[in-house]
C-alpha positions in Angstrom: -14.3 -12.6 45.9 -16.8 -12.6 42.6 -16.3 -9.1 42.5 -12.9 -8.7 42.9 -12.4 -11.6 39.4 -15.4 -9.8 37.9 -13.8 -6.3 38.6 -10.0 -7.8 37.4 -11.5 -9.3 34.0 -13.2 -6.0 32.9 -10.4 -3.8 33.4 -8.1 -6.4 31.3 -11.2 -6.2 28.6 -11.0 -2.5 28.8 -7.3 -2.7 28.6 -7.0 -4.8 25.6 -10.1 -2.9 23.8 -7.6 0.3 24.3 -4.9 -1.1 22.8 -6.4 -2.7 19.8 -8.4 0.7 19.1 -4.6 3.0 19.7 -3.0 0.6 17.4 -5.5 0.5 14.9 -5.8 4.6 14.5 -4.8 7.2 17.1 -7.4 10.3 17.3 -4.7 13.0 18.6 -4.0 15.8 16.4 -0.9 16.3 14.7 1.8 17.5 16.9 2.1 21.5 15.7 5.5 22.4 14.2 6.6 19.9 12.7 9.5 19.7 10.4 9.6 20.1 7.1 11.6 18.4 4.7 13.2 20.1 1.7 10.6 20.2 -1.6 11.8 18.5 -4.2 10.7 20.0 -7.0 6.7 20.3 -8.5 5.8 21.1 -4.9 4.1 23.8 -3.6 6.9 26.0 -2.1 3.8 28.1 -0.1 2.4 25.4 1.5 3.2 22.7 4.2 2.3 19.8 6.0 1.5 22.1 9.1 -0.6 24.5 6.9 -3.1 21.4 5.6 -3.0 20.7 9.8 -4.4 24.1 11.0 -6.5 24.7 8.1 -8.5 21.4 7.6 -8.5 20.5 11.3 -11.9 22.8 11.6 -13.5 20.4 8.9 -13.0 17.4 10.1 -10.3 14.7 12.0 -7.0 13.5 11.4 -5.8 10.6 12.3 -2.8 8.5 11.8 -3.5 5.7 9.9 -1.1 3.2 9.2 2.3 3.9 6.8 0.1 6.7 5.3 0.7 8.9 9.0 -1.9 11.0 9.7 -4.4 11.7 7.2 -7.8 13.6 6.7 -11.6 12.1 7.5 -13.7 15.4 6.6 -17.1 15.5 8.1 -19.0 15.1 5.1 -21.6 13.3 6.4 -22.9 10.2 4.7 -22.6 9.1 1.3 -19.5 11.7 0.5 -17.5 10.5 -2.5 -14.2 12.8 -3.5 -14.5 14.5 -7.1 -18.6 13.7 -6.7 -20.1 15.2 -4.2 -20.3 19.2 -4.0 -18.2 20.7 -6.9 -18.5 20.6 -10.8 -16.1 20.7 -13.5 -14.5 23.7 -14.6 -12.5 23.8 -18.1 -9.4 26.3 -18.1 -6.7 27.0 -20.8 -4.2 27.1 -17.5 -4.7 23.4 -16.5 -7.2 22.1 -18.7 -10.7 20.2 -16.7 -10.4 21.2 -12.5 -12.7 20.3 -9.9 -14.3 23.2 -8.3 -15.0 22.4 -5.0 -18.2 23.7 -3.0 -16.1 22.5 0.3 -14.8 25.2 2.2 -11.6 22.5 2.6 -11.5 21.7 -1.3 -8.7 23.8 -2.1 -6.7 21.5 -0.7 -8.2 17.7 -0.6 -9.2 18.2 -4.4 -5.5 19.4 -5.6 -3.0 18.4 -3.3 -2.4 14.5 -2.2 -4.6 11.7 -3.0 -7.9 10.0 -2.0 -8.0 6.2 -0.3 -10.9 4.4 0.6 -11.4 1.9 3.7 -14.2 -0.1 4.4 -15.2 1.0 8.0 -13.9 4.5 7.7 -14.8 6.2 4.3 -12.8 8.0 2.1 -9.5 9.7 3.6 -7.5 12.2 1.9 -3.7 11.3 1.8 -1.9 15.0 2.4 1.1 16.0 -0.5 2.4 19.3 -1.2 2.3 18.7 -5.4 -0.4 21.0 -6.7 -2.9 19.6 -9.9 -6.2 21.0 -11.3 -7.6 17.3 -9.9 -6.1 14.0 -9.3 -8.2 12.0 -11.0 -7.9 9.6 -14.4 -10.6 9.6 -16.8 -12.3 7.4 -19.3 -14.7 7.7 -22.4 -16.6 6.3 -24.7 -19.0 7.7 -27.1 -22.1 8.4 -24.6 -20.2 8.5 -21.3 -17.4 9.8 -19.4 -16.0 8.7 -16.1 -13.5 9.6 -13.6 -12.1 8.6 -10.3 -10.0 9.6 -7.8 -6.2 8.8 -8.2 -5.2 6.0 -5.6 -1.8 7.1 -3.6 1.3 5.6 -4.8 0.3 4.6 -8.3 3.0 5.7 -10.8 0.7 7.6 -14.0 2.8 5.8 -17.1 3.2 2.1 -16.1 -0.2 1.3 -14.0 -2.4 2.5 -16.9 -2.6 -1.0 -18.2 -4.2 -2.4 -14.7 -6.6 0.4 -14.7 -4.5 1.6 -11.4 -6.5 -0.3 -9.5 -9.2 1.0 -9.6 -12.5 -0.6 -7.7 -15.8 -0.2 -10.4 -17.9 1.3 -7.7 -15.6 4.1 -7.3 -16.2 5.8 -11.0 -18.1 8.6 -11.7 -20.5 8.2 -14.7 -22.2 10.7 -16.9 -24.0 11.3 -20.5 -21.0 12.9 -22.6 -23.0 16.2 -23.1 -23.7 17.0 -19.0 -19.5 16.7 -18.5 -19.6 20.3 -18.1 -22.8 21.4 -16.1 -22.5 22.8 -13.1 -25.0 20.9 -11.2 -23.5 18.0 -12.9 -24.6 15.8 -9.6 -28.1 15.7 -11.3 -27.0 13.4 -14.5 -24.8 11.0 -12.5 -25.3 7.8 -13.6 -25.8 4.6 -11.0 -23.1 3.1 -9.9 -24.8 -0.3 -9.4 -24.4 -0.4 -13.7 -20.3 0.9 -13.7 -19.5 -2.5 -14.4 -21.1 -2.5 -17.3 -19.6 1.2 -18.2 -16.4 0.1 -17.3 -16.8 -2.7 -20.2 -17.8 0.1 -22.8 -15.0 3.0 -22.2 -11.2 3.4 -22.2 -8.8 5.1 -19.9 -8.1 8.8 -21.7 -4.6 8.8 -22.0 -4.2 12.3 -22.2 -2.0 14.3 -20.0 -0.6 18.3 -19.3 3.2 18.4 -18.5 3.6 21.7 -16.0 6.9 23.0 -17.3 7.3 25.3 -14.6 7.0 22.5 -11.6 8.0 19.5 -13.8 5.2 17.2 -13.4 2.5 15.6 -15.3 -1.2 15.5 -14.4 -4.4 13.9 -16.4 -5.7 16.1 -18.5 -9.2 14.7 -19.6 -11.6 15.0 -22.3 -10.4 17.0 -25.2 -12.7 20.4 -25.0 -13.5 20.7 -28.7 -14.8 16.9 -28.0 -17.0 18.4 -25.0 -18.3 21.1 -27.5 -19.4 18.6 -30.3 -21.5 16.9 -27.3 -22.1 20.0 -25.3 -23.7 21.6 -28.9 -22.1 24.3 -28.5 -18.8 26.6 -27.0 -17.4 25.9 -23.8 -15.9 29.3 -22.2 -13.0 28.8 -20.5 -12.5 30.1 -16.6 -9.4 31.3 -15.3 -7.9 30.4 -11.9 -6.8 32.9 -9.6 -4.4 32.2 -6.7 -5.7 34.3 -3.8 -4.1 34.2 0.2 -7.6 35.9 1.3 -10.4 33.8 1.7 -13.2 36.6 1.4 -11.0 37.9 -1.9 -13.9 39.0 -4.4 -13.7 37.8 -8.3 -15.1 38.7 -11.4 -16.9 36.6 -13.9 -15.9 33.4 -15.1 -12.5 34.1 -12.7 -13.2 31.5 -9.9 -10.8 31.8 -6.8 -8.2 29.4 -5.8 -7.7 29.8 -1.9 -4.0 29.3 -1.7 -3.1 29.8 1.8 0.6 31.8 2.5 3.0 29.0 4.3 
């Protein structure tokens, strides 16, 4: 009789453990083919929900996560922080300051959708089909700048004055004149202190209108600013939109891996 009750009680416990964890965040992929709904526009007519699916999925899980649906947990390993970790900035006459991304998946989590954080999981990337150089705000002050990834949902012209909600600890903070190193990783400054950075800079409220897709982006430091700190000229890179992944570029041209739709 014992272990009949003992048997009964631990498949309830493993039933309600089930449940709780389903509910909570389901680990299936994506079903494939999904419809897509017409772009309004400022989207990126090549790309689509399916195409962030098949192309990410080798790089990590998605997993559908509350009103957000599914959404992206690369595997980073620890300590990975969006528009931080692997990748510099790049300053281009096209778009102004973009994240160049070491990731093999950065094409897209760096300039399509936005970055969330939760507590047990890490960072997720929230899919969208609007392209930008980096969704990111900035701020300044005369010996730093900071940025931080955009949170989802947050509208760019009347959140400014709340800071967009922004946690302190997820800033970015550098010495002015290292903004555009490319190891920049080297010069970030500890986050333990961004409270007391936070204090001494301002939100840039600088932004590029894209005529072409109607949409406005931040734009960042002014580059003759980054000069005067830098101590001398920035040269600009171009982007270049390329379908092939093993597409081969010339100087100061870094590829844009824009996969066909």
């Amino acid at each position: 009789m014992n272990t009949i009750v003992h048997s009964l009680i631990a498949a309830i416990a493993i039933s309600f453990c089930s449940i709780h964890t389903n509910n909570l965040m389901a680990q299936e992929p994506p079903p494939p083919n999904q419809p897509q709904a017409i772009q309004p526009v400022g989207q990126d007519q090549q790309i689509t929900m399916q195409t962030f699916y098949d192309e990410l999925s080798p790089y990590g899980q998605w997993v559908n996560y509350g009103d957000y649906g599914y959404v992206f947990i690369p595997n980073a390993g620890p300590g990975f922080i969006p528009y931080a970790t692997a990748g510099h900035w790049a300053y281009t006459e096209q778009f102004g300051w973009t994240w160049a991304s070491d990731y093999p998946w950065g094409w897209a989590a760096f300039h399509y959708g936005r970055w969330n954080y939760d507590r047990m999981y890490g960072w997720f990337w929230i899919p969208d089909l609007q392209w930008g150089p980096a969704w990111v705000v900035w701020r300044n002050s005369p010996q730093y700048y900071g940025w931080a990834p955009l949170p989802f949902g947050v509208n760019l012209s009347m959140d400014m004055d709340y800071g967009y909600g922004i946690p302190a600890d997820h800033w970015c903070f550098v010495p002015n004149q290292f903004i555009c190193d490319p190891f920049i990783s080297r010069y970030y400054l500890p986050r333990i202190n961004n409270d007391i950075f936070m204090m001494h800079t301002a939100i840039i409220n600088r932004m590029y209108f894209d005529n072409d897709r109607r949409y406005n982006y931040f734009a960042g430091p002014e580059r003759f600013e980054v000069e005067r700190y830098h101590r001398g000229p920035i040269e600009p890179v171009e982007i270049r939109f390329n379908s092939d992944r093993n597409h081969a570029y010339g100087h100061n041209e870094p590829g844009m891996y824009r996969p066909e739709g």
